[in-house]
C-alpha positions as CSV (number, residue, x, y, z in Angstrom):
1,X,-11.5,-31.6,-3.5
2,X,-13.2,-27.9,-3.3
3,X,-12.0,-25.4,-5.8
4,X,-11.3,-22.7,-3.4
5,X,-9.5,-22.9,-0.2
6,X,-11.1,-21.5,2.9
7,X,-10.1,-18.6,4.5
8,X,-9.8,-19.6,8.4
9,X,-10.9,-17.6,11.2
10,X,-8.1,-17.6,12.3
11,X,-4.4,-16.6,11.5
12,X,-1.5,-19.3,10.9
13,X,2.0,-19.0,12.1
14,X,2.9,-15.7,12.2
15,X,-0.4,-14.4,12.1
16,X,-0.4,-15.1,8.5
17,X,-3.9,-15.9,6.8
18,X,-4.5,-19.7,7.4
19,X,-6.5,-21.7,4.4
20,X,-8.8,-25.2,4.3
21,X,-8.1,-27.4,1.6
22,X,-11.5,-29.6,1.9
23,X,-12.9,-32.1,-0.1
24,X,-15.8,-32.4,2.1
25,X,-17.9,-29.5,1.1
26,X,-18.0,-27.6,4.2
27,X,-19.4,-30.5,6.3
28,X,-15.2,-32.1,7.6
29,X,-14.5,-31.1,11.0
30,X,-12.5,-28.3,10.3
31,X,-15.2,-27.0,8.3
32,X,-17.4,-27.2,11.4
33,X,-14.6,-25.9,13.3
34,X,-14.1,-22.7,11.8
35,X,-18.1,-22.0,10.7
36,X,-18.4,-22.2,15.0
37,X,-15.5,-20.1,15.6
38,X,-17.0,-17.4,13.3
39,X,-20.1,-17.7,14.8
40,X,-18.0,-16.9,18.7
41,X,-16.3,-14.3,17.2
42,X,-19.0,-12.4,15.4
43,X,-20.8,-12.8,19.4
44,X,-18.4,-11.5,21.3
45,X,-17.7,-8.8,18.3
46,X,-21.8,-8.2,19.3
47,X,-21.3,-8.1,23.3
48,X,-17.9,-5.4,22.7
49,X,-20.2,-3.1,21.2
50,X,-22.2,-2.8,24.2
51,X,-19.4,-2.8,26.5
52,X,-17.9,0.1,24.3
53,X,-21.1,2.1,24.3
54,X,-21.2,1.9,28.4
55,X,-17.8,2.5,28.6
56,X,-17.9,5.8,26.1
57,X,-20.7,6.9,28.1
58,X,-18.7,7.2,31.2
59,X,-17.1,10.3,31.8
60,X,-15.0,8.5,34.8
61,X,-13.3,6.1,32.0
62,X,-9.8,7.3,31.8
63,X,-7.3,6.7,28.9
64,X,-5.7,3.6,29.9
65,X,-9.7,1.8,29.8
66,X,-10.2,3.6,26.5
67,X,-6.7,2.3,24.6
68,X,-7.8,-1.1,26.4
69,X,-11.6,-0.8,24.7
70,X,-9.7,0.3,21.1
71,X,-7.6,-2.8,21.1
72,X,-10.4,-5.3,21.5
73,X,-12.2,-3.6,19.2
74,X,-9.4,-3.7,16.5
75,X,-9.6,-7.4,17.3
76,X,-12.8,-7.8,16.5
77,X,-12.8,-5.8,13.5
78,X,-10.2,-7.5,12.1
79,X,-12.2,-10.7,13.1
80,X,-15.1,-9.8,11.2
81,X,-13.2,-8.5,7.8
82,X,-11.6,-12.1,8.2
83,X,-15.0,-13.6,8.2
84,X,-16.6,-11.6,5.6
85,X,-13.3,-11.9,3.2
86,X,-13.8,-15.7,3.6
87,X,-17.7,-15.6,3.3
88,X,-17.4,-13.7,-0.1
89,X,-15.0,-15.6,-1.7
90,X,-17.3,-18.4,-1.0
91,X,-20.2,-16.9,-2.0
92,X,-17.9,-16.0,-5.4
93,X,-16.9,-19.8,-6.4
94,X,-20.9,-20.6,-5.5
95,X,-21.9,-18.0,-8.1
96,X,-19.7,-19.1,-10.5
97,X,-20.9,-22.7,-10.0
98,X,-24.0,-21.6,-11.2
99,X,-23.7,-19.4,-14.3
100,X,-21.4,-22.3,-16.0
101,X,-24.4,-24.9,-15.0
102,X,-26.3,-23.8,-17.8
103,X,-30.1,-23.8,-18.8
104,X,-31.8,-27.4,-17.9
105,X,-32.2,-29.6,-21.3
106,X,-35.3,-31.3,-21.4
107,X,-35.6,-35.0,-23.0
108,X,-36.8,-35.2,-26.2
109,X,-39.7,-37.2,-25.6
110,X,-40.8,-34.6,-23.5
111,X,-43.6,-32.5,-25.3
């Protein structure tokens, strides 16, 4: 079973933060799963932006567009800060794998 649970991208009951308990090593379905639906929100985090930079340059966009516009981008935001939390704690365990490997022993014989 993996060491660290995985942050999901996206929120459990009560828009709590959901974890994977895997002992595939990021290759289950869920794993899959979730590494796809980072990769759709991270894309339509991408696409926003441009929407929001034709909508701010519109001087006919009135208030009600603009609170629309700040919502979906707080969604996506949050989104990616989900994604990125679960990436570095990943990226954290992986380090840690490595310092406590060690240096490589040789075999004696070897000369």
């Amino acid at each position: 079973m993996s060491v660290q649970p995985r942050l999901l991208p996206w929120p459990g009951p009560a828009g709590k933060p959901c974890y994977l308990v895997s002992d595939a090593d990021g290759t289950g379905y869920l794993s899959r799963l979730a590494d796809e639906m980072e990769a759709v929100q991270l894309q339509m985090g991408a696409e926003l932006i441009g929407h929001a930079r034709l909508l701010l340059r519109d001087q006919k966009a009135d208030a009600r567009e603009l609170r629309y516009l700040s919502g979906r981008l707080i969604e996506a935001l949050q989104d990616a800060l989900r994604i990125a939390e679960s990436r570095g704690e990943r990226l954290r365990v992986s380090d840690d794998d490595c310092e406590t490997d060690g240096p490589t022993q040789a075999n004696e014989g070897d000369g």
